[in-house]
DRENZAFI-812337 format. One record per residue: residue in three letters; x, y, z of N, C-alpha, C in turn; residue number from 1. Coordinates in nm, 4 decimals. Atoms other than C-alpha are relative to their C-alpha. Example, Ala and Ser with C-alpha at 12.3 -4.5 7.8 and 13.67 -1.06 7.14 Angstrom:
<sites>
   aa       n_x       n_y       n_z      ca_x      ca_y      ca_z       c_x       c_y       c_z    i
  Ala    0.0890   -0.1190    0.0000    1.2300   -0.4500    0.7800    0.0900    0.1200    0.0000    1
  Ser   -0.0820   -0.1190   -0.0060    1.3670   -0.1060    0.7140   -0.0770    0.1090    0.0730    2
</sites>
This chain:
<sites>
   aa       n_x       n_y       n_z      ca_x      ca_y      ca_z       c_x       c_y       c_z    i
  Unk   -0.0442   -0.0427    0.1332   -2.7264   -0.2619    9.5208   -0.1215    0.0118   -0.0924    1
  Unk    0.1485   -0.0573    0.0683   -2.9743   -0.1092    9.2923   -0.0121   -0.1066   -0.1411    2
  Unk    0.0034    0.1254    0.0995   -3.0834   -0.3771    9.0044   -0.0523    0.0591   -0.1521    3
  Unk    0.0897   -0.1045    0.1077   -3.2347   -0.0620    8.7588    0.0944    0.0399   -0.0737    4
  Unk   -0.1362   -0.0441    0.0848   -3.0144   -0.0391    8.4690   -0.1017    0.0238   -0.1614    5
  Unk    0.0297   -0.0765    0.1174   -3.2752    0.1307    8.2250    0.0319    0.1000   -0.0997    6
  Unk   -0.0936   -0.0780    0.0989   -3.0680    0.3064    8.0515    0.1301   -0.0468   -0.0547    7
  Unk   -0.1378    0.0580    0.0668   -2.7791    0.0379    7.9633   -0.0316   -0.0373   -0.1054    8
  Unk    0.0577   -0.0322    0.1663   -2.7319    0.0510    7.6086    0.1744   -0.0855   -0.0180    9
  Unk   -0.1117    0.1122    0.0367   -2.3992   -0.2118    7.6293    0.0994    0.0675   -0.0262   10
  Unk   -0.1402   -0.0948   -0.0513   -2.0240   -0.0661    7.5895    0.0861   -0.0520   -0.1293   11
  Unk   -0.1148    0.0739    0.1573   -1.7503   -0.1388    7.2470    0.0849   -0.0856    0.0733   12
  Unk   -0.1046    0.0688   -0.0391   -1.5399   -0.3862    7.2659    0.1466    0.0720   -0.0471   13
  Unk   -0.1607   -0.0441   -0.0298   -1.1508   -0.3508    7.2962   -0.0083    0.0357   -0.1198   14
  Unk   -0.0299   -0.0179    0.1330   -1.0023   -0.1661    7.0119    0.2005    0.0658    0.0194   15
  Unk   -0.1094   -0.0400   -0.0227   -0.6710   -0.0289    7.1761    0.1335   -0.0250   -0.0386   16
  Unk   -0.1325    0.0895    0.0537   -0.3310   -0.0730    7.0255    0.1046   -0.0006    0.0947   17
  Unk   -0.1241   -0.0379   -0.0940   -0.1081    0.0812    7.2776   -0.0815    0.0211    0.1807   18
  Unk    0.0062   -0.0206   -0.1316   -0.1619    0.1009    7.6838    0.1482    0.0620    0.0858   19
  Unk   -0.0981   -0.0455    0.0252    0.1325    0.3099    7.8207   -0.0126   -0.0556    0.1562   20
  Unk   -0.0440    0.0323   -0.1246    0.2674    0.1962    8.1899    0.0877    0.1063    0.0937   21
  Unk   -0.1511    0.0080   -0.0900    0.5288    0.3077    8.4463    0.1031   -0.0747   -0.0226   22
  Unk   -0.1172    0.0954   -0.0151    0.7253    0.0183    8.4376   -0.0142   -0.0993   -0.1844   23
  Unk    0.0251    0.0514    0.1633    0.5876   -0.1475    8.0870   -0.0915    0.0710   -0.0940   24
  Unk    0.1183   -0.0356    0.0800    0.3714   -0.0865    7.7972   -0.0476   -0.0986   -0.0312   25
  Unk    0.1358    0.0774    0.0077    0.1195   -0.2787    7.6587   -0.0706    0.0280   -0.1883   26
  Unk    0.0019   -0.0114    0.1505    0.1381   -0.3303    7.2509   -0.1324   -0.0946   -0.0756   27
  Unk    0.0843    0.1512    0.0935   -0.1338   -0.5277    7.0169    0.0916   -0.0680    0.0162   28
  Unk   -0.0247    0.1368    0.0696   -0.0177   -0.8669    6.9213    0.0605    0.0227   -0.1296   29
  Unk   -0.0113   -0.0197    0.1958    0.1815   -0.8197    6.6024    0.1566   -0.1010   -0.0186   30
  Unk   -0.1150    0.1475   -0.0145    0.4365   -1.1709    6.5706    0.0827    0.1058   -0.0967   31
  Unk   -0.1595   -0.0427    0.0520    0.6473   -0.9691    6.3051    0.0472    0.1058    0.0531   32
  Unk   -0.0810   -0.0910   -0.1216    0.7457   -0.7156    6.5765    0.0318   -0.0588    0.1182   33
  Unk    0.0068    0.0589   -0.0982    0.6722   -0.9374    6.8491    0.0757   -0.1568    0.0065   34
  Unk   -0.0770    0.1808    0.0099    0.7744   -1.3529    6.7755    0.1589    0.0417    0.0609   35
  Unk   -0.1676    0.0246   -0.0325    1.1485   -1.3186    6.8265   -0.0284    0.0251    0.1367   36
  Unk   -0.0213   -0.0486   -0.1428    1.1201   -1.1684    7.1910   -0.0813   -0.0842    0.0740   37
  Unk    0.0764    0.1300   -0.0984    0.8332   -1.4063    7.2888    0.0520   -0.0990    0.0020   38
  Unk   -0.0703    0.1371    0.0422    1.0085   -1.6767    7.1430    0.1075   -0.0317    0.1765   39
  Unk   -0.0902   -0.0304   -0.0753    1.3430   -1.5588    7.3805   -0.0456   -0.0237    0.1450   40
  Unk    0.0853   -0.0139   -0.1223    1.0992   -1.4950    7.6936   -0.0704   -0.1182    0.0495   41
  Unk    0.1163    0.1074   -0.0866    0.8645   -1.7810    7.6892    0.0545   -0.1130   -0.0503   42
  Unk   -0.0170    0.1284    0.0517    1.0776   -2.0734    7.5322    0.1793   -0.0239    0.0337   43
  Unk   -0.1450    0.0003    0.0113    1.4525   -1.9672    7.5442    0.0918   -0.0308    0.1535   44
  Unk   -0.0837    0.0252   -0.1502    1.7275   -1.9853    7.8268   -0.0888    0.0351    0.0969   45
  Unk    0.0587   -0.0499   -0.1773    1.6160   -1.9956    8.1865   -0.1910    0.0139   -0.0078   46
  Unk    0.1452   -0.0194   -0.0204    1.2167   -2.0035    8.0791   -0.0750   -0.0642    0.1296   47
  Unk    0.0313    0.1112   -0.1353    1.0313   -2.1250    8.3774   -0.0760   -0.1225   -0.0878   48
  Unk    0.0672    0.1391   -0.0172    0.9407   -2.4482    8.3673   -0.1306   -0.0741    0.0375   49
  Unk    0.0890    0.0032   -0.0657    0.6479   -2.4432    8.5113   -0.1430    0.0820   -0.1601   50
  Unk    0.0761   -0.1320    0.0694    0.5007   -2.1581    8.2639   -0.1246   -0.1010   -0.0765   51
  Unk    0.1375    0.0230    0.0598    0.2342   -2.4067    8.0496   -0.0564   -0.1016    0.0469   52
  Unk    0.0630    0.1065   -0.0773    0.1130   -2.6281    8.3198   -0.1189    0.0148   -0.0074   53
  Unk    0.1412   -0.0403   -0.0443   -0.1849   -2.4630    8.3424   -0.0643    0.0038   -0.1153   54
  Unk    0.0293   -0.0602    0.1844   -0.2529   -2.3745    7.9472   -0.0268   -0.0694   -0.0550   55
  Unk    0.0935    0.0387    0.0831   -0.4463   -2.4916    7.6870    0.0951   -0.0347   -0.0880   56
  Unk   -0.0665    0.0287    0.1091   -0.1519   -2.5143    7.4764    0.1814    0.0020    0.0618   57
  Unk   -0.1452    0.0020   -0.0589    0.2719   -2.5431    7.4844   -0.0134   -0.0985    0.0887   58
  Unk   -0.1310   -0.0773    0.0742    0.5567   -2.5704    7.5418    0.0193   -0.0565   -0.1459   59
  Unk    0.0123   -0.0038    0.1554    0.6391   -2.5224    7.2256    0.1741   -0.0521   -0.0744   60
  Unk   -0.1598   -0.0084    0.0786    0.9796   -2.6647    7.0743    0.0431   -0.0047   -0.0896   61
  Unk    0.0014   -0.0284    0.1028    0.9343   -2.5972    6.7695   -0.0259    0.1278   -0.0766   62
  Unk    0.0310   -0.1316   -0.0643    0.9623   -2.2017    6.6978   -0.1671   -0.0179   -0.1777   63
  Unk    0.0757    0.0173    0.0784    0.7361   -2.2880    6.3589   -0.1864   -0.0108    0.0744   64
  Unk    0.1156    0.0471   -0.0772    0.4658   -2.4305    6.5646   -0.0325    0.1262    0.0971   65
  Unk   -0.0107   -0.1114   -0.0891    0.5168   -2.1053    6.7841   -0.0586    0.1276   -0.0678   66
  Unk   -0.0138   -0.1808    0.0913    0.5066   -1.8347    6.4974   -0.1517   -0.0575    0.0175   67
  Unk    0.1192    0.0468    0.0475    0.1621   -2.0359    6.4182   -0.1181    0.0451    0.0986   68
  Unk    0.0974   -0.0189   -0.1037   -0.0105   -2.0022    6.7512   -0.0035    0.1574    0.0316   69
  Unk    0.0472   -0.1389   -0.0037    0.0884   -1.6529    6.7860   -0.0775    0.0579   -0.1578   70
  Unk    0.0773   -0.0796    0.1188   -0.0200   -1.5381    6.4241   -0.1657   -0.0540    0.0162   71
  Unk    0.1444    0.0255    0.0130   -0.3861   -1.7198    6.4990   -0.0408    0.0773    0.1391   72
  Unk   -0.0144   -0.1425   -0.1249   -0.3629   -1.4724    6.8670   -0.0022    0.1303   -0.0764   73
  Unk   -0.0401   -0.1619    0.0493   -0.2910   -1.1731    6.6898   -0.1263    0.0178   -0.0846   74
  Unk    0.0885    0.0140    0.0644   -0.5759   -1.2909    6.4383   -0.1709    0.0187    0.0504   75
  Unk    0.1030   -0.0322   -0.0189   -0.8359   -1.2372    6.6732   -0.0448    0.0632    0.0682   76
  Unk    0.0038   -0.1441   -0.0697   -1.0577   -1.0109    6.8501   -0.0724   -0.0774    0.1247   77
  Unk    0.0151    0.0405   -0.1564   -1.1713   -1.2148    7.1601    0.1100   -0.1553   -0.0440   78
  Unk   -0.0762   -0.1482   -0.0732   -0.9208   -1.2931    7.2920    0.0707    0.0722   -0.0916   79
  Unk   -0.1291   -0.1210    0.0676   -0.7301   -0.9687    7.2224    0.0586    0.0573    0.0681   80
  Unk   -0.1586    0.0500   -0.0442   -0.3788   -1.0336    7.2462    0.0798    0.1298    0.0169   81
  Unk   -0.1082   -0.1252   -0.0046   -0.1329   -0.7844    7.3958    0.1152   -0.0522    0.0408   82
  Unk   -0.0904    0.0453   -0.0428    0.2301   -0.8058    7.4322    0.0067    0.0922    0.0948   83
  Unk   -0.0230   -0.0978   -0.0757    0.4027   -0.6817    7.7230    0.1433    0.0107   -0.0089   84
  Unk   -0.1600   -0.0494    0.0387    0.6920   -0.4592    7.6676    0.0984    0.0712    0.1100   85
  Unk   -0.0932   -0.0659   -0.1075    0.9669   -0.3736    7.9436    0.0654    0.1587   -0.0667   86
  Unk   -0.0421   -0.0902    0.0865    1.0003   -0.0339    7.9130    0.1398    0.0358    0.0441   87
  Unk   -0.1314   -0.0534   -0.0529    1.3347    0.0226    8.0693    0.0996   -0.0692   -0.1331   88
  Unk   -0.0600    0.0398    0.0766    1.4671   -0.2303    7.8287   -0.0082   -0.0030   -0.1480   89
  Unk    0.0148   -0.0156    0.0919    1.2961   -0.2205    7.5812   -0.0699   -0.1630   -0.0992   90
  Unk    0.0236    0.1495    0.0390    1.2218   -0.6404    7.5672   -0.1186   -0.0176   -0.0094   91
  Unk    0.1769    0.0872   -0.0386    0.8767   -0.8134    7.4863    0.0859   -0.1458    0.0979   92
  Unk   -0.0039    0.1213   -0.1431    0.8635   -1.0593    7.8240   -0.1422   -0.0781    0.0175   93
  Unk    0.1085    0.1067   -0.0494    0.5092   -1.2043    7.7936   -0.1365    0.1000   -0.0652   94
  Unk    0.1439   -0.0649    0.1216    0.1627   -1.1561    7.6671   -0.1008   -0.0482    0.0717   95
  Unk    0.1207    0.0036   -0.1380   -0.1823   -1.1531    7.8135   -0.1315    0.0789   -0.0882   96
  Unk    0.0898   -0.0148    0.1197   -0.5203   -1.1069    7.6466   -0.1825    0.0355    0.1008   97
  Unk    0.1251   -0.0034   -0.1027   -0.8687   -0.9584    7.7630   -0.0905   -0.0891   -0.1222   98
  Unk    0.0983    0.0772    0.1215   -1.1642   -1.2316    7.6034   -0.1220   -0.0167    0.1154   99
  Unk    0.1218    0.0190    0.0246   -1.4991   -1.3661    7.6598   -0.0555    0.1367    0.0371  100
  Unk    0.0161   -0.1468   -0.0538   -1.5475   -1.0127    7.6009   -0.1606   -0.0047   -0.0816  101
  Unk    0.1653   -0.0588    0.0517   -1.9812   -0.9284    7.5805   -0.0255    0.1211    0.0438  102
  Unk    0.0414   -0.1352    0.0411   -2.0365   -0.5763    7.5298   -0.1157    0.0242    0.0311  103
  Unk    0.1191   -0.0326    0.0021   -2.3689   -0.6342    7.4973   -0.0633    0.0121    0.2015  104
  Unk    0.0245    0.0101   -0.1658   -2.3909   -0.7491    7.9148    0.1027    0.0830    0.0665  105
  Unk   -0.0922   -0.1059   -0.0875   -2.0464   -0.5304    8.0001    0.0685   -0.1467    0.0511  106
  Unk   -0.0722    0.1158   -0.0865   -1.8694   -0.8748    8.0850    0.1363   -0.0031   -0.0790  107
  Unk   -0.1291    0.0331    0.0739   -1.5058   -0.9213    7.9934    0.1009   -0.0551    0.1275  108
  Unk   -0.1127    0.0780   -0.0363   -1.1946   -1.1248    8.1384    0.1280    0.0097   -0.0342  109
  Unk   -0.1505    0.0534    0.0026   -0.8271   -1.1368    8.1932    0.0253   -0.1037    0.0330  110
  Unk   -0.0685    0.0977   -0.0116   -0.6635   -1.4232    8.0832    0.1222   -0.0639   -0.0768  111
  Unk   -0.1122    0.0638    0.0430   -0.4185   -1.6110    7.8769    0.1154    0.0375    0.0591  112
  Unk   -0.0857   -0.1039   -0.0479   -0.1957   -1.4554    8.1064    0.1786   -0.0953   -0.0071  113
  Unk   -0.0977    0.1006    0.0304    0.1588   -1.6163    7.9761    0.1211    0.0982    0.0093  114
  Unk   -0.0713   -0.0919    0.0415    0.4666   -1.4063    8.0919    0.1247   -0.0638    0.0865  115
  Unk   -0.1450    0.0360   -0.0093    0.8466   -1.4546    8.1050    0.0287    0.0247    0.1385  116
  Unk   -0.0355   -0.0247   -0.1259    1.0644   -1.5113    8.3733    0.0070    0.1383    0.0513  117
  Unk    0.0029   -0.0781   -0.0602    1.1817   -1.2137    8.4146   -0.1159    0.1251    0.0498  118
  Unk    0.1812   -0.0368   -0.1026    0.7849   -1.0614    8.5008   -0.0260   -0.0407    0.0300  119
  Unk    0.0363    0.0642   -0.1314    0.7644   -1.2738    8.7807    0.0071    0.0709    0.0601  120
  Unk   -0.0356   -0.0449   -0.0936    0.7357   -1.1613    9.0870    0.0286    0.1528   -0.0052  121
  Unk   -0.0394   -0.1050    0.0742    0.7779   -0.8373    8.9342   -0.0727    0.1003   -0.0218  122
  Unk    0.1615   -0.1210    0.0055    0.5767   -0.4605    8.9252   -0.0597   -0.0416   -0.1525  123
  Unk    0.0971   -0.0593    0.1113    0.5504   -0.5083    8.5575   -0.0974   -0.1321   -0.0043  124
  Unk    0.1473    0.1336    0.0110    0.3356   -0.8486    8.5881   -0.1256    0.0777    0.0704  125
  Unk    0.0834   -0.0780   -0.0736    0.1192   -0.6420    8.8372   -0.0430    0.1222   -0.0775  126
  Unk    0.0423   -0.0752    0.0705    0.0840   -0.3694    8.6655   -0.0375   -0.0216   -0.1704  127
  Unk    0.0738   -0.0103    0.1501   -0.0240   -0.5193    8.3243   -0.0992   -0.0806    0.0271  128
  Unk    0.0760    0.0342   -0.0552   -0.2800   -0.6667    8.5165   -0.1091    0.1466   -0.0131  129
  Unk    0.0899   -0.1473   -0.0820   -0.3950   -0.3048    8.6514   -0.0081    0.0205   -0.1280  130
  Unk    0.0411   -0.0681    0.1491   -0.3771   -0.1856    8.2779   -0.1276   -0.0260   -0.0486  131
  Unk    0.1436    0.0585    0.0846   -0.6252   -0.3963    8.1302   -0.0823   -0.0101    0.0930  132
  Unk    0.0805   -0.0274   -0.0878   -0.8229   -0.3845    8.4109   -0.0660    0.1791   -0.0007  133
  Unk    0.0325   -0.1459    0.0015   -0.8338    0.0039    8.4276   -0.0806    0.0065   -0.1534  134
  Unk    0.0548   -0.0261    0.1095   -0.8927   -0.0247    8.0364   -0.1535   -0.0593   -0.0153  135
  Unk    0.1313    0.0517   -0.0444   -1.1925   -0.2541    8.0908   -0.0859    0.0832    0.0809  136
  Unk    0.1387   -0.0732   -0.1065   -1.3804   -0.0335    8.3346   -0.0422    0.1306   -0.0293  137
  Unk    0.0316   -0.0855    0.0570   -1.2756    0.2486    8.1717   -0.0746    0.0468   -0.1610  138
  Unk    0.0788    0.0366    0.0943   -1.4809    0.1330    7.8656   -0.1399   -0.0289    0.0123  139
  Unk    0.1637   -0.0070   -0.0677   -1.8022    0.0965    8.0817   -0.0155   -0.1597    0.0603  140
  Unk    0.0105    0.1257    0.0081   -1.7593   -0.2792    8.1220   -0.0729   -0.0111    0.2106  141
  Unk    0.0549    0.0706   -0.1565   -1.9395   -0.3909    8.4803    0.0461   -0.1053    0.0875  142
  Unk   -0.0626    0.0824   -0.0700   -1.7798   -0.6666    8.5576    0.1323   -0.1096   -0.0706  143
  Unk   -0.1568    0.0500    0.0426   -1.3842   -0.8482    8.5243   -0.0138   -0.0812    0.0321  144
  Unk   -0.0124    0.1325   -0.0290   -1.3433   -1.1786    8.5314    0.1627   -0.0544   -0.0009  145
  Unk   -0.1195    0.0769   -0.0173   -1.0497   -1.4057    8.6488   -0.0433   -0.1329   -0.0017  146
  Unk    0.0346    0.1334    0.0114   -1.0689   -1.7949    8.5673    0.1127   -0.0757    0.0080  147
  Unk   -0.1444    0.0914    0.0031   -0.7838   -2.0554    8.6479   -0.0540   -0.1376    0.0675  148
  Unk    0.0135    0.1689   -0.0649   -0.7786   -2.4546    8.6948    0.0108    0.0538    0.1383  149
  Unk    0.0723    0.0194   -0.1286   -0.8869   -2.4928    9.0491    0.1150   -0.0559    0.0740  150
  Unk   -0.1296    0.0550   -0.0392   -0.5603   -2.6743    9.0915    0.1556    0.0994   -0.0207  151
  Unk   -0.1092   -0.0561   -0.0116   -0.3371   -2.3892    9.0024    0.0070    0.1452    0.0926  152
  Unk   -0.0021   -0.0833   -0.1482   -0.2201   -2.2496    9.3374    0.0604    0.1685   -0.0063  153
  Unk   -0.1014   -0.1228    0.0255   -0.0074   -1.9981    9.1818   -0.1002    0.1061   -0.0443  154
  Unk    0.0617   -0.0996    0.0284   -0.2615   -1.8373    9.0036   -0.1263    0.0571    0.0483  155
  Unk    0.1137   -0.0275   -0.1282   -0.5428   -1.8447    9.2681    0.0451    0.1079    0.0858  156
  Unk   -0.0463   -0.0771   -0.1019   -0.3377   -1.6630    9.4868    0.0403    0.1025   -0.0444  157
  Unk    0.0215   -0.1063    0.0402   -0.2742   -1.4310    9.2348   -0.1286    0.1065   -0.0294  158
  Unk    0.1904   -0.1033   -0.0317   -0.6840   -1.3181    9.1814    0.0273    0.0574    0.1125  159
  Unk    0.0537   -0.0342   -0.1311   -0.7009   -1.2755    9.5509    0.1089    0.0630   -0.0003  160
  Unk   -0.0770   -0.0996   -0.0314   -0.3992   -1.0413    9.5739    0.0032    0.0965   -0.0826  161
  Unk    0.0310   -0.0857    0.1215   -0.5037   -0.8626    9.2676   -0.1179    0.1036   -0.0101  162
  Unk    0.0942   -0.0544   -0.0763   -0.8254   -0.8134    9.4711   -0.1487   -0.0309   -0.0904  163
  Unk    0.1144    0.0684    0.0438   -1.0675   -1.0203    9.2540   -0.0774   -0.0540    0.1352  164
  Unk    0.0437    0.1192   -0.0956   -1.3223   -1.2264    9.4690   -0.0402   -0.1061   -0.0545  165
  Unk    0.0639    0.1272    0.0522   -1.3916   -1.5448    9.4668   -0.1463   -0.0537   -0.0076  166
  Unk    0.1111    0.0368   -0.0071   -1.7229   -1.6718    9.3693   -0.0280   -0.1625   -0.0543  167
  Unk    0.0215    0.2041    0.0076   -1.6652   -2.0764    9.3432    0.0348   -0.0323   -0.0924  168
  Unk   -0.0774    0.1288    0.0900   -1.5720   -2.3890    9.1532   -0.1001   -0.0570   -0.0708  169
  Unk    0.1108    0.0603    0.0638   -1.7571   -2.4806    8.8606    0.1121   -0.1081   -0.0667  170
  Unk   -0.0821    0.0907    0.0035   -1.6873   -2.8349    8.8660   -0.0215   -0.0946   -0.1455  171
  Unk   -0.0506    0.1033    0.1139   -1.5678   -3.0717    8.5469   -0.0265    0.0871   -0.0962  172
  Unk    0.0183   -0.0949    0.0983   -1.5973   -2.7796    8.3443    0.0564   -0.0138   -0.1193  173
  Unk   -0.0324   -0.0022    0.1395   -1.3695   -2.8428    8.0631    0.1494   -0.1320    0.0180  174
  Unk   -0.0779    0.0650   -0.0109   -1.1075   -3.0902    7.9761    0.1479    0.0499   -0.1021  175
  Unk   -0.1188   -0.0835    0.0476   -0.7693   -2.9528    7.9171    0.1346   -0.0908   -0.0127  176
  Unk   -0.1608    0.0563    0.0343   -0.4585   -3.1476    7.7841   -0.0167   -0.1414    0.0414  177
  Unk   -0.0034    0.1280   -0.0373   -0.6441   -3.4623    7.8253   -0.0273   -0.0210    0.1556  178
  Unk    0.0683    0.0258   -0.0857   -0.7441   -3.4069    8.1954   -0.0877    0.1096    0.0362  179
  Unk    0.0827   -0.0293   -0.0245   -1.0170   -3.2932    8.3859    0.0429    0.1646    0.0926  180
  Unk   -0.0443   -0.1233   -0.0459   -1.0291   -2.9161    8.4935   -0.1020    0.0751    0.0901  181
  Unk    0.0920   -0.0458   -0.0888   -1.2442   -2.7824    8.7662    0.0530    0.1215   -0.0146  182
  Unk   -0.0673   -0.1914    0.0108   -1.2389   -2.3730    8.7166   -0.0855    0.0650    0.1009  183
  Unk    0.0251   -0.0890   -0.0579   -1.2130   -2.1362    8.9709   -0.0505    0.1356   -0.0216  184
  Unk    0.0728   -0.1586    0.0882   -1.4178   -1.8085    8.9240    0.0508    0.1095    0.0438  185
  Unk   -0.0497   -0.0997   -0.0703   -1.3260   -1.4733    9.0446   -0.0683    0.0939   -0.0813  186
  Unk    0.0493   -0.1197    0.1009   -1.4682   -1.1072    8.9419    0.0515    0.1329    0.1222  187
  Unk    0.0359   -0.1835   -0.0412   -1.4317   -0.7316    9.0047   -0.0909    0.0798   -0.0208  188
  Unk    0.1049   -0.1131    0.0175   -1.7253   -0.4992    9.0027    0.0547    0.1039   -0.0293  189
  Unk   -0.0326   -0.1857    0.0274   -1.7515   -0.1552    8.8488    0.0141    0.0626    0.1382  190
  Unk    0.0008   -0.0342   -0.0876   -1.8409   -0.0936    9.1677    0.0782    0.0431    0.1188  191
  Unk   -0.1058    0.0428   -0.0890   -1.5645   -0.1862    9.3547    0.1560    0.0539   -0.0365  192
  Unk   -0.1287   -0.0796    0.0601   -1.2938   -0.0520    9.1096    0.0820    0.0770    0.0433  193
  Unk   -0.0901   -0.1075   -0.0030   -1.1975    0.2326    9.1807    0.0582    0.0157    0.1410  194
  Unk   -0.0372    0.0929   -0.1110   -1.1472    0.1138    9.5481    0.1768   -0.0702   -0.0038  195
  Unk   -0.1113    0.0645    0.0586   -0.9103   -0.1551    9.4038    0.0876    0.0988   -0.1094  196
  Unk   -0.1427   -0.1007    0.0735   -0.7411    0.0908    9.1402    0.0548    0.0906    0.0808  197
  Unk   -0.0898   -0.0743   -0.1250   -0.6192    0.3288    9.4493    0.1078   -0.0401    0.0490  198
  Unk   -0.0689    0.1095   -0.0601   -0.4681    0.0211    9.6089    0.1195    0.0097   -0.1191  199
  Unk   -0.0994   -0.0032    0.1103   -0.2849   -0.0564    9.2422    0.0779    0.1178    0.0170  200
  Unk   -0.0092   -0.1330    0.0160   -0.2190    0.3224    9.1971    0.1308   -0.0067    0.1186  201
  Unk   -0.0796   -0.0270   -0.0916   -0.0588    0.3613    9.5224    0.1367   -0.1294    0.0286  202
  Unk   -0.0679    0.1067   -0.0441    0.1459    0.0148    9.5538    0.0905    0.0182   -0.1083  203
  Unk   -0.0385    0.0108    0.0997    0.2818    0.1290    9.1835    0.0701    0.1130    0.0050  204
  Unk   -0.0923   -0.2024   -0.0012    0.4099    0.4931    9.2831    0.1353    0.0169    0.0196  205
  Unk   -0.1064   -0.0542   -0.0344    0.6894    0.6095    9.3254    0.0818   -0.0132    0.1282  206
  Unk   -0.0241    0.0089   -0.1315    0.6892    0.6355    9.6641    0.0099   -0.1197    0.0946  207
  Unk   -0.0269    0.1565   -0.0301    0.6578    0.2658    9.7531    0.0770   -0.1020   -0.0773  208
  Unk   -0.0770    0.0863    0.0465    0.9547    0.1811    9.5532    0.1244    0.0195    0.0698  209
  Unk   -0.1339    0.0106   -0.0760    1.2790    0.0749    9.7030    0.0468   -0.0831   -0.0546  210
  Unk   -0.0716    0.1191    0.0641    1.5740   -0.1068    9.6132    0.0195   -0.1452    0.0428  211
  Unk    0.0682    0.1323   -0.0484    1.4357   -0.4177    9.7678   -0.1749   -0.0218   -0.0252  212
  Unk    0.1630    0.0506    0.0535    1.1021   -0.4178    9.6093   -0.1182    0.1120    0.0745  213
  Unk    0.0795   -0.1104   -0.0465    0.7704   -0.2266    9.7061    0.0369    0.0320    0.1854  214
  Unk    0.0303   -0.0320   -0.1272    0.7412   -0.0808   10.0802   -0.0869   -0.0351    0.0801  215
  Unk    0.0868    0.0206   -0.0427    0.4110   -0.1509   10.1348   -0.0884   -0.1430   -0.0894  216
  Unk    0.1298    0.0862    0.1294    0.1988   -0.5000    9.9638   -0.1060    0.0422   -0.0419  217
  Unk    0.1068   -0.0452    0.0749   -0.0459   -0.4560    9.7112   -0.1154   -0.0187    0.1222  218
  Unk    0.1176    0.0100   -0.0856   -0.3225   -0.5859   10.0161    0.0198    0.0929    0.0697  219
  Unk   -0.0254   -0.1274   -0.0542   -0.1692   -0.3292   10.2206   -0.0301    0.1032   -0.0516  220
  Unk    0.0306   -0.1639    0.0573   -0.2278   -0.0282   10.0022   -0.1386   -0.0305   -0.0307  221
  Unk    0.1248   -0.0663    0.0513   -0.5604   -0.1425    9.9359   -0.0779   -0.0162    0.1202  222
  Unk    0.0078   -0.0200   -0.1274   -0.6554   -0.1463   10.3025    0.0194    0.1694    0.0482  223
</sites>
């Protein structure tokens, strides 16, 4: 890989309000359009249980304490906060934010990634993944980052089917909710992108949908 980048002159950071989908869209952060539906999604009946094991913050049972954390999200520009909107229905189901975004090196990250039951398991969790990903590279950015406690299995196994790689455990890194958090690393190259967006692309079509879920797995289409 060639190491001669005399001519990088660094890339803008995010400024996007809207990202349009297949299956969702992809809105700013704006709590007085947004709160009620996150509220519903990430706190209300049937929320998983599981959802802020991993997080820096929540659950929240107090919707006050809720409006608060989203209006200081919406307030800033790393991270910057997007909801995600089901477009069939029309529901906000979860929210997800690209940050330690440097322009100046082309480095940026998907993370806060916090989304309702019903985008489990689900194209539109996958595909608001691929969004901000596509939007990141298609901004000049060089390299994507994925970061999750070292202990959460769920979301490890999501990088690696997302088609991040892993590049190790930087250990006692931060202390989160009162314990100790060893973080797993992961990245995508420019390089490698458009590779991995084919895979997305194709696992998201049309043609690999059925009324039992895709046809082919995302590792499969990118094979």
């Amino acid at each position: 890989m060639s190491t001669s980048l005399a001519d990088w002159k660094g890339v803008p950071a995010p400024s996007t309000q809207l990202i349009e989908g297949r299956f969702i869209r992809l809105e700013k952060l704006d709590p007085a359009r947004h709160a009620d539906g996150l509220w519903q999604a990430l706190e209300g009946p049937g929320a998983d249980p599981k959802l802020w094991d991993y997080l820096p913050y929540g659950p929240f049972k107090d919707r006050g304490a809720f409006d608060a954390w989203l209006e200081n999200h919406a307030a800033n520009v790393d991270p910057y906060f997007f909801s995600v909107i089901d477009r069939a229905s029309g529901d906000v189901q979860g929210i997800l934010s690209l940050m330690s975004i440097v322009p100046a090196q082309g480095r940026i990250e998907i993370g806060h990634v916090t989304f309702g039951a019903p985008m489990q398991r689900s194209p539109k969790s996958t595909e608001a993944i691929y969004l901000l990903a596509k939007e990141s590279f298609a901004l000049g950015y060089r390299r994507l980052e994925w970061k999750c406690n070292n202990g959460n299995a769920r979301s490890k196994y999501a990088a690696e089917r997302l088609g991040f790689t892993f590049e190790g455990v930087f250990r006692q890194h931060m202390v989160v909710k009162g314990q100790n958090r060893d973080t797993a690393w992961y990245s995508i190259l420019d390089s490698e992108w458009p590779a991995i967006a084919a895979g997305f692309e194709r696992w998201l079509s049309e043609e690999n949908q059925s009324a039992d879920g895709q046809v082919l797995g995302l590792v499969e289409c990118r094979s």
